[in-house]
C-alpha positions, 0 to 999 in steps of 0.5 A, spaced: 045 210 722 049 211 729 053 205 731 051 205 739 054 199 742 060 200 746 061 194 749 066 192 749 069 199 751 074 202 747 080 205 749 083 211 745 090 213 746 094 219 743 102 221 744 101 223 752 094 220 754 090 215 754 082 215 755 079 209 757 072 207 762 070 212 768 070 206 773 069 205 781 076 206 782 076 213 779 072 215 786 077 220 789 078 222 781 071 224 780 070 228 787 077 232 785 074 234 778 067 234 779 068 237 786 072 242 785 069 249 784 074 252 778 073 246 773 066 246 774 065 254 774 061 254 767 058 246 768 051 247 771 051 240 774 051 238 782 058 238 784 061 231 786 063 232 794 062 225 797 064 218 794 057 217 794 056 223 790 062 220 785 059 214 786 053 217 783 057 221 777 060 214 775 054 210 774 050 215 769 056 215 766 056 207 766 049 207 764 049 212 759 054 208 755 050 201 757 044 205 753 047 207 748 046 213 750 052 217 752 059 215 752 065 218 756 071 217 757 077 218 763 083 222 760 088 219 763 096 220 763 099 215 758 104 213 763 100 212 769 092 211 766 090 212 773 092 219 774 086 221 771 086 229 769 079 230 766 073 227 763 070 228 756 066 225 751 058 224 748 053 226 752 048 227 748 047 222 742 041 225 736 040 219 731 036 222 726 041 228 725 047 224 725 050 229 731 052 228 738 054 233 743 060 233 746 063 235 753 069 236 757 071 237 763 079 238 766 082 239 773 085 245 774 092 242 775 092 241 768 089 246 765 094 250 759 097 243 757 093 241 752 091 236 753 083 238 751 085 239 744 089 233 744 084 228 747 078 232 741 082 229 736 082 223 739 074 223 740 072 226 735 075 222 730 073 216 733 065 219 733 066 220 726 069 213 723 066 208 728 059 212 731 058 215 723 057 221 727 056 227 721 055 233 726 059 234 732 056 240 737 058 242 742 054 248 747 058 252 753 056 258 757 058 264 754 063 267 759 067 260 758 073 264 754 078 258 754 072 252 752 071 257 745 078 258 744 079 250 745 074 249 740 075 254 734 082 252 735 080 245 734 076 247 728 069 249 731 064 254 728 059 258 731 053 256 730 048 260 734 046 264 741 041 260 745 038 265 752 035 262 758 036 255 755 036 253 763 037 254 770 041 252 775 041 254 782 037 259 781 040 262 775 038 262 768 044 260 763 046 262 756 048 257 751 052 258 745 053 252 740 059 250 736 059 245 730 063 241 727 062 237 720 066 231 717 070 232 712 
């Protein structure tokens, strides 16, 4: 059974990050990594450009975490938590198969740090000791060479190739899906 209830909410931390709440003060944050072209190039959801739109952003992820549904962490620097270079977390829960899907996203400036490896292990390890998750999967478009380096490097195994399993604007996207089991 999935242990679902995060509150209150739990911040992990490793050497050089922090990941805590997503929260309204993280507005200008939000709109620059989900507003910006790069770091969403391979995430089919609507681009975050107004406050009002990372308003939006901040209360899914709020209500996720509320209903169980979902939690997402900021990935902050460690030093200076409201310096927030990307977003990670479970977006996705399956409770009778004891799985979550995982998701990231980065701002550019970030990228090539190592960051997202980082802060998985961090994620990973609470999902499976504190949530009792069994099965972690991630799905990403196929031509995201850097997201599949991310997971394999961090232990991830190809599971399968889904065609056409969405669209967005007005294109149909692949998914490839990666799984990793508790040890």
């Amino acid at each position: 059974m999935l242990n679902l209830n995060f509150n209150p909410f739990p911040i992990l931390q490793t050497q050089r990050l922090l990941l805590r709440q997503v929260v309204e003060t993280d507005v200008q944050s939000v709109i620059k990594i989900r507003g910006n072209e790069e770091a969403m190039r391979y995430i089919p959801r609507p681009r975050a450009k107004t406050e009002e739109d990372a308003l939006g952003v901040i209360a899914m992820l709020t209500n996720g975490i509320d209903e169980g549904k979902s939690i997402n962490w900021a990935i902050c620097n460690a030093q200076n938590p409201s310096e927030v270079y990307g977003i990670m977390g479970y977006v996705n829960f399956y409770p009778q198969q004891l799985k979550a899907e995982i998701g990231y996203m980065l701002h550019p400036d970030y990228w090539g740090r190592g960051y997202v490896p980082e802060a998985i292990i961090a994620v990973e390890k609470f999902g499976f000791e504190n949530i009792n998750i069994d099965i972690i999967e991630a799905k990403i478009d196929p031509r995201n060479d850097n997201s599949r380096k991310v997971l394999l490097r961090n232990d991830y195994q190809f599971d399968r190739l889904m065609e056409k399993t969405m669209t967005f604007e007005n294109e149909e996207l692949d998914s490839e899906y990666y799984i990793k089991h508790k040890r």
